[in-house]
C-alpha positions as CSV (number, residue, x, y, z in Angstrom):
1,X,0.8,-5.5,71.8
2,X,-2.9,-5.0,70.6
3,X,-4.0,-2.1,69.0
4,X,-6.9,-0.3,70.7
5,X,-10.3,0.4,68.5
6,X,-10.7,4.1,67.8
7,X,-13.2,6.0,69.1
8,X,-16.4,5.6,67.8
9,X,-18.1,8.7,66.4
10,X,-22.2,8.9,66.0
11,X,-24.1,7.9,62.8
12,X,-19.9,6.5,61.4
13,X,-21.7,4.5,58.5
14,X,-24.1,7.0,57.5
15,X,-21.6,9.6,57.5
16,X,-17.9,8.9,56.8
17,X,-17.2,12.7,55.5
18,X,-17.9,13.8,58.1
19,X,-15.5,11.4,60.0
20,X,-12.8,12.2,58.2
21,X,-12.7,15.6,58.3
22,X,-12.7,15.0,62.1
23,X,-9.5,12.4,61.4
24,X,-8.0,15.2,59.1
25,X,-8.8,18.0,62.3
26,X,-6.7,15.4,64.7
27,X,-3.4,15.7,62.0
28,X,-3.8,19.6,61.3
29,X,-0.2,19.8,62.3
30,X,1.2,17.7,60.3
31,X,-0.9,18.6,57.5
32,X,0.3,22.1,57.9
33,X,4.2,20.7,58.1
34,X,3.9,19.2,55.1
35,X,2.6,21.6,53.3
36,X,5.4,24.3,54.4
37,X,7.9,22.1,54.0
38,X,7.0,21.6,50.4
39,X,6.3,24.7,50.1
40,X,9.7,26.1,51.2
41,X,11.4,23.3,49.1
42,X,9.7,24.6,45.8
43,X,11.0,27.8,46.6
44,X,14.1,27.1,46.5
45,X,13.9,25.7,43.6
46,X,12.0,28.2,41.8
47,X,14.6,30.8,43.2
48,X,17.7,28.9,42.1
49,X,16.0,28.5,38.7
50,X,17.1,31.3,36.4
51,X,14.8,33.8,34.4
52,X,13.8,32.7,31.0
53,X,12.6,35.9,28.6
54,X,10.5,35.1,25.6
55,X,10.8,37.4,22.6
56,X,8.8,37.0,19.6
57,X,9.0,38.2,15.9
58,X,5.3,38.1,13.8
59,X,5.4,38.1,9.7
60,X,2.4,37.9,7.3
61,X,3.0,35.6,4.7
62,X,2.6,36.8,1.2
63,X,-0.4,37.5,-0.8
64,X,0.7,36.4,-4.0
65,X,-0.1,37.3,-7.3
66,X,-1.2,34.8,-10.0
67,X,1.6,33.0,-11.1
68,X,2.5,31.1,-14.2
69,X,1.1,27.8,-12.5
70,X,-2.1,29.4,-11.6
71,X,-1.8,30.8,-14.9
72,X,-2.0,27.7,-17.0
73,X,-4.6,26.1,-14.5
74,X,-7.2,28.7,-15.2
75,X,-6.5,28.7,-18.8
76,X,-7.6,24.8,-18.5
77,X,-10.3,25.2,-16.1
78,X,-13.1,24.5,-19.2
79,X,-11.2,21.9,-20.5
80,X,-11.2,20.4,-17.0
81,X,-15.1,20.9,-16.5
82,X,-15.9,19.5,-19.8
83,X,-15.0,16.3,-18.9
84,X,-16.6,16.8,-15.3
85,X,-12.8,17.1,-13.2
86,X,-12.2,19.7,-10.0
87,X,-10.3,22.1,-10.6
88,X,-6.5,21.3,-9.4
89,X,-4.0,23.0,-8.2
90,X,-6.9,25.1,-5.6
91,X,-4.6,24.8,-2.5
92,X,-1.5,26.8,-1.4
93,X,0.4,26.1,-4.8
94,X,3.8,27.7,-5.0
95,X,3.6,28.9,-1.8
96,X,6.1,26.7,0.3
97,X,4.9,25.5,4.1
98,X,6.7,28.0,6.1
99,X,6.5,25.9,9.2
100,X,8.2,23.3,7.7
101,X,11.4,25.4,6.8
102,X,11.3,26.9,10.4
103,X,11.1,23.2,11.6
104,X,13.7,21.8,9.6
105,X,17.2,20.6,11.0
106,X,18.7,23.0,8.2
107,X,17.2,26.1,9.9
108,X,17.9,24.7,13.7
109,X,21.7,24.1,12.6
110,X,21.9,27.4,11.3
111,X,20.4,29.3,14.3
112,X,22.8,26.8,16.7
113,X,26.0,27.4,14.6
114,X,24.4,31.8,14.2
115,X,24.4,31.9,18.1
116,X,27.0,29.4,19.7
117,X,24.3,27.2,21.6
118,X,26.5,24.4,22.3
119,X,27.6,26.6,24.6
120,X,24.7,28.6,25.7
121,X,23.1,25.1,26.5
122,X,25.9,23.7,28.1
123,X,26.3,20.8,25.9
124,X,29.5,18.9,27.2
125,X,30.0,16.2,23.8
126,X,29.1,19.1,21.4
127,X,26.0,17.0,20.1
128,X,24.1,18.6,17.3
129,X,21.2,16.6,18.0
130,X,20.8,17.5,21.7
131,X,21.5,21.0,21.0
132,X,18.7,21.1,18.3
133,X,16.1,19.3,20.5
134,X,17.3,22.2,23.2
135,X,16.1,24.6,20.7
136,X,13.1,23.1,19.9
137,X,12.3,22.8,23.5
138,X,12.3,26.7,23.8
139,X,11.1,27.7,20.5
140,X,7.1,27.8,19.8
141,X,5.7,28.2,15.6
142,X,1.9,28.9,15.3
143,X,-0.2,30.1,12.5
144,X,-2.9,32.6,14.2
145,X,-6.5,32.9,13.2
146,X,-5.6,36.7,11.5
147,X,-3.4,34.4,8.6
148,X,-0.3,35.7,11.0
149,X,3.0,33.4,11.8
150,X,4.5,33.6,15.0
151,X,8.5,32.7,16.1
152,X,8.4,32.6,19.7
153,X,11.6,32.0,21.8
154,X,12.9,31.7,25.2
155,X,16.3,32.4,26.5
156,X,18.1,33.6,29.4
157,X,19.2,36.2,27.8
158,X,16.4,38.7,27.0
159,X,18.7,40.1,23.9
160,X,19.6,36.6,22.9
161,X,16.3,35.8,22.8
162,X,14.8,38.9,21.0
163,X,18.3,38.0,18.5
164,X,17.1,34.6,17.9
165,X,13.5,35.5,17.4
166,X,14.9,37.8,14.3
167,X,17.4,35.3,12.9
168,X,14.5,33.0,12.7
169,X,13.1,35.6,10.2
170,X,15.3,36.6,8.3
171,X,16.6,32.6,7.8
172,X,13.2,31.8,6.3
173,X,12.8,35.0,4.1
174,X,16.3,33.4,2.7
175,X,15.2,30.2,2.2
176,X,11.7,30.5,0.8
177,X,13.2,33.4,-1.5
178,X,16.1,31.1,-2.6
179,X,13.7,28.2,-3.1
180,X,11.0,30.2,-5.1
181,X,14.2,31.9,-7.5
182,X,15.0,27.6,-7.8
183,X,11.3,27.1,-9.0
184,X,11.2,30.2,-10.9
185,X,14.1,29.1,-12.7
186,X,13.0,25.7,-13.3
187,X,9.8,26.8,-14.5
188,X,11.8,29.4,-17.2
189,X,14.0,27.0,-18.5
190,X,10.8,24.6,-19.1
191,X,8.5,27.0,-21.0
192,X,11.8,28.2,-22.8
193,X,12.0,24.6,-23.8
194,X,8.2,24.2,-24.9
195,X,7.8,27.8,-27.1
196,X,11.3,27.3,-29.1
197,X,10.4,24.1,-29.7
198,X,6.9,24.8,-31.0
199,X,8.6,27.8,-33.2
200,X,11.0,26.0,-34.6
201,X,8.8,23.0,-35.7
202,X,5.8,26.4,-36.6
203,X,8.9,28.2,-38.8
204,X,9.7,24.9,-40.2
205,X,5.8,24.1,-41.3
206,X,5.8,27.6,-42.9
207,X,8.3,27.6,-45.0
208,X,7.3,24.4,-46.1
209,X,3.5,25.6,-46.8
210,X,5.0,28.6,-48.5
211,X,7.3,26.4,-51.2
212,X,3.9,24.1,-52.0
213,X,1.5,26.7,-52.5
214,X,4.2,28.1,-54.9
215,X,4.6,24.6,-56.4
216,X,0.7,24.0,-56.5
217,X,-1.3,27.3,-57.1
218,X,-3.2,26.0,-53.9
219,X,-4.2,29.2,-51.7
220,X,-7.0,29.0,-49.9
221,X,-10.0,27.1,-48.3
222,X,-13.0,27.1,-48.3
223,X,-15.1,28.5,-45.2
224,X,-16.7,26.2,-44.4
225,X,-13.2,23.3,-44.3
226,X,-11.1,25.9,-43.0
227,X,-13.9,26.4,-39.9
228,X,-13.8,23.4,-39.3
229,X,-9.7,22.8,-39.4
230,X,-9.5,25.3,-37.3
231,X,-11.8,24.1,-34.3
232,X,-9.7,21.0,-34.5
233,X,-6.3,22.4,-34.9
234,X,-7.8,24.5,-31.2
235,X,-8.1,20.9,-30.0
236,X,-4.8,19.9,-30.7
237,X,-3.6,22.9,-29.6
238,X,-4.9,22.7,-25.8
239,X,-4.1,19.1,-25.7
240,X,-0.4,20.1,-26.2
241,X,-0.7,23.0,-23.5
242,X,-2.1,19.8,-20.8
243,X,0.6,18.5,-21.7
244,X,2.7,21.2,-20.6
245,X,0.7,21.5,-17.4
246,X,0.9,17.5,-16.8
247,X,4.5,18.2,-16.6
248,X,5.0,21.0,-14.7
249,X,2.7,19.4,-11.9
250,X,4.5,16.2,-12.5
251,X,8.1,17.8,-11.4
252,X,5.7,20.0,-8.6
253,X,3.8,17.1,-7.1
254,X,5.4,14.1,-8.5
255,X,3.7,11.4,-10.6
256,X,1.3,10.0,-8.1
257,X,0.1,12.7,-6.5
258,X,-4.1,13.1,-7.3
259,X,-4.1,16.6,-9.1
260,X,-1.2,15.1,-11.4
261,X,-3.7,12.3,-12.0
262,X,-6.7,14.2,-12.9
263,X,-4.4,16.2,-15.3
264,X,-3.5,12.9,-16.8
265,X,-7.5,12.1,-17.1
266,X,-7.9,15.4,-19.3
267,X,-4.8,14.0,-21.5
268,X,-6.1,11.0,-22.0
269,X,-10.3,12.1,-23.1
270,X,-8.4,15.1,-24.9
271,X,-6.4,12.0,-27.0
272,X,-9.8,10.5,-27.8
273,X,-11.1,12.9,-29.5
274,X,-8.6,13.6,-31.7
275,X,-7.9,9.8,-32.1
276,X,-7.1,9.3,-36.0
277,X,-6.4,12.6,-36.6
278,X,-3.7,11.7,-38.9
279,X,-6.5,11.3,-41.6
280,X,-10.2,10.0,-40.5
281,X,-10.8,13.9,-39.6
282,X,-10.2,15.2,-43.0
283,X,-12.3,12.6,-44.8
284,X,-15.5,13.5,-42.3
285,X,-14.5,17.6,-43.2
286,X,-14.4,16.9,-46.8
287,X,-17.6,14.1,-46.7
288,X,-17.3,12.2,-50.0
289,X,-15.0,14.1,-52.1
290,X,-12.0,13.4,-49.9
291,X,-11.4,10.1,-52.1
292,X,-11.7,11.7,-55.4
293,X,-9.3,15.2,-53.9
294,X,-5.5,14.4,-55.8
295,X,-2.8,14.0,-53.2
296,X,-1.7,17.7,-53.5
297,X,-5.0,18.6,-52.0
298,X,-4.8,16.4,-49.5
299,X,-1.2,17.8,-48.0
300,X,-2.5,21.3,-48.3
301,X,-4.9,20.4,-46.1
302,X,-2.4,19.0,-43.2
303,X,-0.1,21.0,-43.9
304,X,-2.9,24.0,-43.0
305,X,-4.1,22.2,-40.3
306,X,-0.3,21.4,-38.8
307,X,0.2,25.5,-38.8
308,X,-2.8,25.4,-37.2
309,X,-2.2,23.6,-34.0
310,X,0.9,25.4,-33.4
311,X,-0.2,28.7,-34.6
312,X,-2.9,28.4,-31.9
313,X,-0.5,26.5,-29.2
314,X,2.1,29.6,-29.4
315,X,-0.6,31.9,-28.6
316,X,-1.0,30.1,-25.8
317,X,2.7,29.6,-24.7
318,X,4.1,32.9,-25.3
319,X,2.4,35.0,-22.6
320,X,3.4,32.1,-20.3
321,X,6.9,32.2,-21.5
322,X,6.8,35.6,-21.0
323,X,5.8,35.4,-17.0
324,X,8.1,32.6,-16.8
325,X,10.8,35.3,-17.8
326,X,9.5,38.2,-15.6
327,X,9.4,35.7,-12.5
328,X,12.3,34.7,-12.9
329,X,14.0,38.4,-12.6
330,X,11.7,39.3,-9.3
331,X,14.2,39.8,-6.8
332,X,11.8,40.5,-4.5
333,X,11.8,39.0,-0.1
334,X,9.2,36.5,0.0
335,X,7.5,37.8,3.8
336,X,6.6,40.9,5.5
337,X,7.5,41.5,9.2
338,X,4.4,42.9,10.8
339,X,6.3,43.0,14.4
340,X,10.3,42.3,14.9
341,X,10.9,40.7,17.9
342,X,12.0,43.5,21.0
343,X,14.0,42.7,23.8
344,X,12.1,41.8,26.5
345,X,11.6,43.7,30.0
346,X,10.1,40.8,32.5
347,X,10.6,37.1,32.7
348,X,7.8,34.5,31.0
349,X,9.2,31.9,33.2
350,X,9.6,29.9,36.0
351,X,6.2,31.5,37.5
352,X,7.6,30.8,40.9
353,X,4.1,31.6,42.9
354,X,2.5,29.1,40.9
355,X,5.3,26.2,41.5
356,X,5.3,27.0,45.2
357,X,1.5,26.7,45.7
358,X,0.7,23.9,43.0
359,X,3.8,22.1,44.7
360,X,2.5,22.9,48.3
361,X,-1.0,22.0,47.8
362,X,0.0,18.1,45.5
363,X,2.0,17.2,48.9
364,X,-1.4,18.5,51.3
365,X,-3.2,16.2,49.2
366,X,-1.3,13.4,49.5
367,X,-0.3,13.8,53.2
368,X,-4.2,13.9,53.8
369,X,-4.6,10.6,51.4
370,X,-1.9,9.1,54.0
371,X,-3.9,10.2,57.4
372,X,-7.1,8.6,56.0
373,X,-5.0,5.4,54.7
374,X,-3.4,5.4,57.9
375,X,-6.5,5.6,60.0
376,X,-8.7,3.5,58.3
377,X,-6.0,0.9,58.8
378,X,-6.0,1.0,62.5
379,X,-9.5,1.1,62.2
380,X,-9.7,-2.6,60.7
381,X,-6.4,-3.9,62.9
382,X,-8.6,-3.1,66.0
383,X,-11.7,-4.4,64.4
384,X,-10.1,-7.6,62.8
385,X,-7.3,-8.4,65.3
386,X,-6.4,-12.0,63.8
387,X,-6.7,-11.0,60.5
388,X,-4.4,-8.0,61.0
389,X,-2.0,-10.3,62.9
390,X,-1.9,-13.0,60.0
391,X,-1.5,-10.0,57.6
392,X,1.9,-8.7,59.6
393,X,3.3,-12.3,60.0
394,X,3.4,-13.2,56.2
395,X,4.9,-9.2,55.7
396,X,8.0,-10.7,58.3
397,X,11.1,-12.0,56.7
398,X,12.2,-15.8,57.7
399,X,15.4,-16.6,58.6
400,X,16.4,-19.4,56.6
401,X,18.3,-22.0,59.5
């Protein structure tokens, strides 16, 4: 049987729009079928689908005060720019990423355990794993541009949902609280550490000084020495406090992270310049009389300058220790609720119009894709009649004999 040309229509290779929309006028019923049936088909399953409510709880986070990290970090801010080093520790220090906890399997095993979601999610082998990726599926975290954090989820339940929404909230204001009171200890038990041991070695030096100046008649200095023991005991003193920084960001940050090495820079040029402090320092205080001072005068003179340091150093320490101390009692929630999540009135999803038309229009498409496929290939059989017959001869399967 030979297929018959189509008709011919005027001006067909200047204008093939036009020709198909006449090709696409010829099929307008089955255009239209297809469309309704598709149509009818995504309604059903739109309609079979069941309502999904979203609830959603809003917190600001805290606006904290100045902590004993930021503390110690402005203190050595001009120690920092002397020898030209950023300032570290400028980011979101202390404050712990709040998306992060809400993210974590910890949280999601909580909420699936809080609210019987093997269950809810009809989870047959009582996965944890599937059950937390069902979660995930219907739970949204975003920062807004007002500094706000939003827990968004959806369930069929609108009270479930509103539930969850809350339990989110109140999980993370017991973690980051918990985890802050862990820090807050931490940091406590380490500046506890520092100041009694810079007493006890101060109280020590004391009462030392004060049994040689009763042995020795030595009491004083001279202005001009004890100036200049002075501005290096201050030296020594905030050498030993980036000390105590360089470890607290070490335990923070761990060793390699890049403010823990800058802090280990200003360590290292604050060494240098009290290289040979043991001794070379004194001799350029006391210029050429340091050789012909007696050995008395030259232990009054370190033993001064030890006190010193750690005279100066607890100065420093002690109001830290003391905010270590006061942090460490705050009892206080970490986040603020702006907006608890409220049981919602009307669905969020399936948006049924919109699956109907979007699935009734993607099958119009491609049924009109198929007329114009289809016709332009009847076109070319009946222009190209041995080509076309080749074409459905090699398509045939042989019998094998």
């Amino acid at each position: 049987m030979t297929m018959q040309a189509p008709e011919s229509y005027p001006e067909e290779q200047n204008r093939p729009f036009i020709r198909s929309v006449f090709v696409l006028l010829r099929h307008w019923r089955f255009l239209v079928a297809s469309f309704l049936l598709a149509a009818a088909a995504a309604a059903v399953f739109a309609f079979a689908s069941p309502n999904w409510y979203k609830a959603s709880a809003t917190f600001l986070p805290p606006q904290r005060q100045k902590g004993l990290f930021e503390q110690v970090a402005t203190g050595l801010s001009s120690t920092l720019k002397t020898f030209g080093l950023s300032g570290i520790g400028s980011g979101s220090s202390g404050q712990y990423s709040f998306l992060a906890i809400l993210k974590s399997q910890s949280m999601g095993e909580r909420i699936v355990r809080e609210f019987d979601l093997l269950r809810v999610y009809d989870i047959r082998d009582s996965s944890m794993e599937k059950a937390l990726q069902a979660l995930s599926n219907n739970t949204e975290f975003e920062f807004t541009e007002e500094g706000s954090v939003v827990i968004s989820v959806w369930d069929t339940d609108p009270k479930r949902a509103a539930d969850m929404a809350n339990a989110f909230f109140e999980n993370l204001n017991e973690i980051s609280t918990r985890m802050n009171a862990t820090e807050a200890r931490a940091n406590r038990k380490f500046m506890e550490l520092q100041y009694n041991s810079t007493m006890e070695r101060l109280n020590a030096l004391e009462d030392t000084f004060a049994v040689f100046q009763k042995r020795t008649k030595l009491y004083s200095l001279p202005e001009q020495i004890k100036a200049a023991v002075e501005a290096a005991g201050a030296i020594q003193a905030r050498l030993s406090l980036q000390k105590v920084y360089l470890g607290i960001l070490e335990r923070r940050l761990g060793p390699d992270d890049a403010d823990v090495q800058t802090a280990r820079v200003a360590v290292q040029e604050l060494e240098k310049q009290i290289e040979g402090f043991q001794g070379a320092d004194l001799k350029s205080m006391l210029g050429t009389d340091f050789d012909n001072l007696p050995d008395e005068a030259v232990t009054y003179f370190r033993l001064y300058r030890e006190i010193e340091v750690l005279s100066k150093l607890q100065g420093f320490l002690l109001p830290m220790y003391q905010q270590s101390l006061i942090e460490e009692q705050k009892q206080m929630t970490m986040l603020v609720p702006l907006d608890l999540a409220r049981v919602p009135e009307t669905k969020d999803r399936p948006r049924r119009s919109l699956i109907i038309l979007l699935t009734g229009f993607s099958v119009l498409v491609l049924s009109m894709a198929l007329v114009l496929i289809r016709e332009r290939m009847r076109y070319y059989a009946a222009l190209y009649p041995g080509e076309w017959k080749r074409v459905l001869d090699a398509m045939k399967f042989k019998k094998s004999s």
